[in-house]
C-alpha positions in Angstrom: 3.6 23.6 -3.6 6.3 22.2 -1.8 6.0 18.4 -1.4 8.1 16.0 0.3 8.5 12.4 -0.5 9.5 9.7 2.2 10.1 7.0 0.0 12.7 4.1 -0.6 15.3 5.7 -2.9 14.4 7.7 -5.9 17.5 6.3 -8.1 16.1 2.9 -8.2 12.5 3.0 -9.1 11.2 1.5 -12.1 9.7 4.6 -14.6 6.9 2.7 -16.4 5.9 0.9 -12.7 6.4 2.9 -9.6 3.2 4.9 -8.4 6.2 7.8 -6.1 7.1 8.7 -9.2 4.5 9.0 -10.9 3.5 11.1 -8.2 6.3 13.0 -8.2 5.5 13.6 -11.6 2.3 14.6 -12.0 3.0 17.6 -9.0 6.1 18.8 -10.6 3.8 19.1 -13.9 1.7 21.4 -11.7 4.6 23.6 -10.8 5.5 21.2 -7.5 9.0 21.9 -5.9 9.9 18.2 -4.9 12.1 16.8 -2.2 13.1 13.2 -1.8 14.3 11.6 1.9 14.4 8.4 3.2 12.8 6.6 6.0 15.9 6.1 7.8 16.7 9.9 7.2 13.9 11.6 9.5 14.4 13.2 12.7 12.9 14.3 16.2 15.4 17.5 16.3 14.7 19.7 19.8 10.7 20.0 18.8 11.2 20.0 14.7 10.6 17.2 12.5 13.7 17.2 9.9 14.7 14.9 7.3 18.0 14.7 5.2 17.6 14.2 1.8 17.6 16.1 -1.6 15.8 18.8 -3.6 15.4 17.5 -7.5 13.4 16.7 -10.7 12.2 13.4 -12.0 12.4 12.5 -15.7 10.9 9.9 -17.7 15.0 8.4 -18.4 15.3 4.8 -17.8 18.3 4.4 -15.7 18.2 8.4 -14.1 14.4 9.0 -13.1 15.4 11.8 -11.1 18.2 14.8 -11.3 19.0 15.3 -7.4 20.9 18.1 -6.0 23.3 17.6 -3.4 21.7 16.5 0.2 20.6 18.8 2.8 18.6 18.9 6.6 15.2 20.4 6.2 12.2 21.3 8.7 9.4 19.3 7.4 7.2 21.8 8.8 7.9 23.9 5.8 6.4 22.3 3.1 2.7 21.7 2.2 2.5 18.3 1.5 5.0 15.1 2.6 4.1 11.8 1.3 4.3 8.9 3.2 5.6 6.5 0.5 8.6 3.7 1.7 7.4 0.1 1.1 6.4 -1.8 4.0 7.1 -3.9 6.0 5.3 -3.0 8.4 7.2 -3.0 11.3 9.1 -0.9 14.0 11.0 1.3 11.8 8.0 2.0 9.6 5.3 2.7 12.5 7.8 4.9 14.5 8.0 7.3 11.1 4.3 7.8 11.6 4.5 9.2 15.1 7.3 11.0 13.8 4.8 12.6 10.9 2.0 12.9 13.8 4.0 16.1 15.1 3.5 17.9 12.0 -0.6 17.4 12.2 -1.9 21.0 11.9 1.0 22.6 9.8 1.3 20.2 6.9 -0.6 17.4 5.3 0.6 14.2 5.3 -0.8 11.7 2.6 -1.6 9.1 3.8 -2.8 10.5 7.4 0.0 9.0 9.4 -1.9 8.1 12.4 -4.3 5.8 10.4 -2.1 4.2 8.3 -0.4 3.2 11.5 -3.9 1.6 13.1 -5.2 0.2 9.4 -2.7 -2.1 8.2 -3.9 -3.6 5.5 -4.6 -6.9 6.6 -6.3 -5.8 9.7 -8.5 -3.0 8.2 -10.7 -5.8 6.4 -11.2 -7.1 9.8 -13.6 -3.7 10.3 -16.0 -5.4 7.1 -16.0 -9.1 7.8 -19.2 -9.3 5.8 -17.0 -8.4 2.7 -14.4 -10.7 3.8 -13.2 -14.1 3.2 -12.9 -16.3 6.1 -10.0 -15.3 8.0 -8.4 -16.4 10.8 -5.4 -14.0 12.3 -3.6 -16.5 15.3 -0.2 -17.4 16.8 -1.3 -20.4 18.3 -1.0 -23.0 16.4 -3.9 -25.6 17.7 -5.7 -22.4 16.5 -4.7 -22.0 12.6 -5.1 -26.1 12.9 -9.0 -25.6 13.9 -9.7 -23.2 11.0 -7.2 -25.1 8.6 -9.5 -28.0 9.2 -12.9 -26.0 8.8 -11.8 -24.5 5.6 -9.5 -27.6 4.2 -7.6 -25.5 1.4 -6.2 -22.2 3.0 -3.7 -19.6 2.9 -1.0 -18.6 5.0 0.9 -16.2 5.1 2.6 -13.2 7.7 0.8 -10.2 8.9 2.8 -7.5 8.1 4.7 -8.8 4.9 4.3 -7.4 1.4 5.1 -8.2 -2.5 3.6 -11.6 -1.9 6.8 -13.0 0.4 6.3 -15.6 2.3 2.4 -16.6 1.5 1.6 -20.2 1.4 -1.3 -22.3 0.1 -2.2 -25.1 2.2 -3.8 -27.7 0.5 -6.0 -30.6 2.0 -3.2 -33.2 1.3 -0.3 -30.7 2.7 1.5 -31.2 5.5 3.3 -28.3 6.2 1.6 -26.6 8.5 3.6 -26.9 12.1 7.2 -26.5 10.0 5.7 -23.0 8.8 4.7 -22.1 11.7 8.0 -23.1 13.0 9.8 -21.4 10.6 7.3 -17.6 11.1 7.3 -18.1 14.6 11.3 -18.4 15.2 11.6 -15.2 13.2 9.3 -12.9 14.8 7.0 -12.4 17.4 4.0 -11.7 15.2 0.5 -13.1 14.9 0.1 -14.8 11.5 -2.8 -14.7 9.2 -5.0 -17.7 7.3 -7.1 -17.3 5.1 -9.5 -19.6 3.0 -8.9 -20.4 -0.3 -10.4 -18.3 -2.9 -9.9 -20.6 -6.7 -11.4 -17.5 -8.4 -7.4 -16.3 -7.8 -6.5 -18.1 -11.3 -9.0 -15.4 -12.9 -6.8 -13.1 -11.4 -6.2 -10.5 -8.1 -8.6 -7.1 -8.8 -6.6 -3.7 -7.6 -8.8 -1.0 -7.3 -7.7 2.1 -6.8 -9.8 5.1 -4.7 -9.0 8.8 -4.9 -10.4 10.1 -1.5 -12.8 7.1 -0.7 -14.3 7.0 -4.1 -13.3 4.1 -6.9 -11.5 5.2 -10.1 -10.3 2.2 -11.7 -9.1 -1.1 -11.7 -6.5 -3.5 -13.0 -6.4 -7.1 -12.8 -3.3 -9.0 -11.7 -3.2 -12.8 -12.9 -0.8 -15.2 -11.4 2.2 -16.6 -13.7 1.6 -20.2 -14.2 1.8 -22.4 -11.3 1.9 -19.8 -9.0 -0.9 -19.0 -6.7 0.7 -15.4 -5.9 -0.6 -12.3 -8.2 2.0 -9.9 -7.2 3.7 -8.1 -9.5 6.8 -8.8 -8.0 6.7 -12.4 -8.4 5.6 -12.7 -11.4 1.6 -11.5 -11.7 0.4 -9.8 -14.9 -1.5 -6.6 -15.2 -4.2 -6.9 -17.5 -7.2 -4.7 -18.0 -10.6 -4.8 -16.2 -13.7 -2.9 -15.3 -15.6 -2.1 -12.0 -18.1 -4.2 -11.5 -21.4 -4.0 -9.3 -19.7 -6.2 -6.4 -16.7 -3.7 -6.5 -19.0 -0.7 -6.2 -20.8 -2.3 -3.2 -17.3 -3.0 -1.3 -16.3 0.6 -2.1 -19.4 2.1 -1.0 -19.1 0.5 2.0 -15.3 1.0 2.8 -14.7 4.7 1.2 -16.6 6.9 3.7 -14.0 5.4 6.2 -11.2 6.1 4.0 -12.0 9.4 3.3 -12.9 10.3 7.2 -9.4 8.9 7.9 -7.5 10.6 5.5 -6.3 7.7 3.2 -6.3 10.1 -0.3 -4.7 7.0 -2.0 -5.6 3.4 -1.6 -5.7 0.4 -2.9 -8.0 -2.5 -2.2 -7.5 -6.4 -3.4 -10.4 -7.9 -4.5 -10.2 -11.7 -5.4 -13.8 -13.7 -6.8 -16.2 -10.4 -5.3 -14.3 -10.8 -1.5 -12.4 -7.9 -0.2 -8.9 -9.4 0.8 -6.5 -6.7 1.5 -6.8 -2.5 2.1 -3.6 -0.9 1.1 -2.5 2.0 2.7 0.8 2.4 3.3 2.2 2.5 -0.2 -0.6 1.0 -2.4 0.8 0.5 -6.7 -0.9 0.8 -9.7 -1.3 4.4 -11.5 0.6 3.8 -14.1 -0.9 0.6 -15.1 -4.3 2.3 -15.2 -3.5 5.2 -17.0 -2.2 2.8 -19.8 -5.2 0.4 -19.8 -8.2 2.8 -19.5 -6.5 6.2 -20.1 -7.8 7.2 -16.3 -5.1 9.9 -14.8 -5.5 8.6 -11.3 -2.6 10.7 -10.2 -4.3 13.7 -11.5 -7.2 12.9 -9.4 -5.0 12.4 -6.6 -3.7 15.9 -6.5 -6.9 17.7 -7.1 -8.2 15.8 -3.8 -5.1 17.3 -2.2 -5.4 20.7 -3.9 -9.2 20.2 -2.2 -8.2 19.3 1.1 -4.9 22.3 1.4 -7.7 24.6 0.4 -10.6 23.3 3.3 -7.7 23.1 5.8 
């Protein structure tokens, strides 16, 4: 196969963390000519979808994950498979690279399908299974957030489209706050925010599970450093081992024939107390963590759903 990876830059990622390369890994162990662009570096040229970027090999070297030849234009509508792999956020930049991908529907797949990863953000897609959801509030107005904040008492806030944990905020009873963070989210963007109510099953820790195709393979659990109320990795959160339980099966029961109707091969959902708080689809994490706890090859799974769908296509 030929796959394509539209990803933030190879160079940098971690080699015992990232999920791309591990990715990238796992289809150049099944014979997987790899190419590695940019988000910045695709194109709309005269009725082809190009990108600039570089043909290479990744390599389990801390420091050099990946040997890169020297860059070059290609037509996307070449290769079999192009990942669509940058971080988030999810803004302008990112949702214009998916109707950039839409043009090559029919010639090459593209994991995750571009068009629904555009209209299921992950903090909108829960809205689709309230019943599984926290309550949640997503408003601008800031009356608004004050009417739920006062239902609820202890919330969070934090912004629709950010990532990695940035900019969430618990708001407890006695805080005051509020109007200065909306302030400060409002005079930045034009965006809705989100609130959500507290869930104090968080200092047990954040569930990631992972699904291959809309079913569940695994999970890990992500516990918050001390003090913190954020589980993210990047600020701190620990990875820890954990097993499915019978609430995670109901929530994935429910959720995966979507996913798998609307092409989302790899996803991965936040589960905090037995409430679905998050879908990730845009560049969901944690492969390599679950291959080391439970010895479960996620990625491998991830390509033999791909092999499946190349083959039914």
């Amino acid at each position: 196969m030929k796959i394509a990876f539209q990803m933030d830059p190879i160079a940098g990622v971690n080699i015992d963390a990232d999920s791309s390369f591990r990715l990238a890994e796992e289809a150049q162990a099944r014979g997987a000519t790899l190419f590695f662009y940019g988000p910045d570096a695709i194109s709309y040229d005269e009725g082809r979808i190009t990108a600039r970027g570089q043909f290479g090999t990744v390599q389990r070297v801390a420091g050099a994950p990946a040997q890169l030849e020297a860059p070059e234009t290609v037509d996307l509508s070449t290769f079999d498979v192009v990942w669509l792999r940058q971080d988030p956020p999810f803004d302008m930049g990112y949702i214009t690279t998916t109707h950039l991908l839409d043009h090559l529907a029919g010639k090459v797949l593209v994991v995750n399908d571009p068009f629904w990863v555009r209209n299921s953000p992950e903090k909108l897609l829960v809205l689709q299974f309230p019943d599984l959801t926290p309550p949640t509030m997503i408003a601008r107005d800031l009356d608004t957030l004050k009417a739920f904040r006062a239902r609820h008492e202890d919330v969070i806030l934090k912004p629709l489209y950010g990532n990695g944990g940035a900019g969430v905020f618990r708001l407890t009873p006695e805080d005051r706050n509020l109007n200065s963070l909306h302030e400060l989210f409002t005079g930045i963007n034009r965006e809705p925010l989100i609130m959500q109510k507290f869930l104090p099953d968080v200092a047990r820790g954040d569930k990631r599970v992972i699904l291959v195709d809309g079913d569940p393979v695994g999970a890990i659990n992500r516990v918050p450093a001390a003090g913190e109320t954020r589980s993210n990795m990047h600020v701190g959160g620990r990875a820890e081992k954990i097993a499915l339980d019978d609430r995670d099966l109901e929530i994935c029961a429910a959720i995966g024939p979507y996913l798998r109707e609307k092409g989302q091969v790899f996803v991965g959902i936040d589960v905090i107390g037995g409430w679905l708080t998050e879908i990730n689809v845009t560049s969901p994490t944690g492969l390599q963590e679950l291959e080391r706890f439970d010895g479960t090859n996620a990625t491998g799974l991830i390509w033999d759903a791909i092999e499946r769908r190349l083959s039914e296509a």
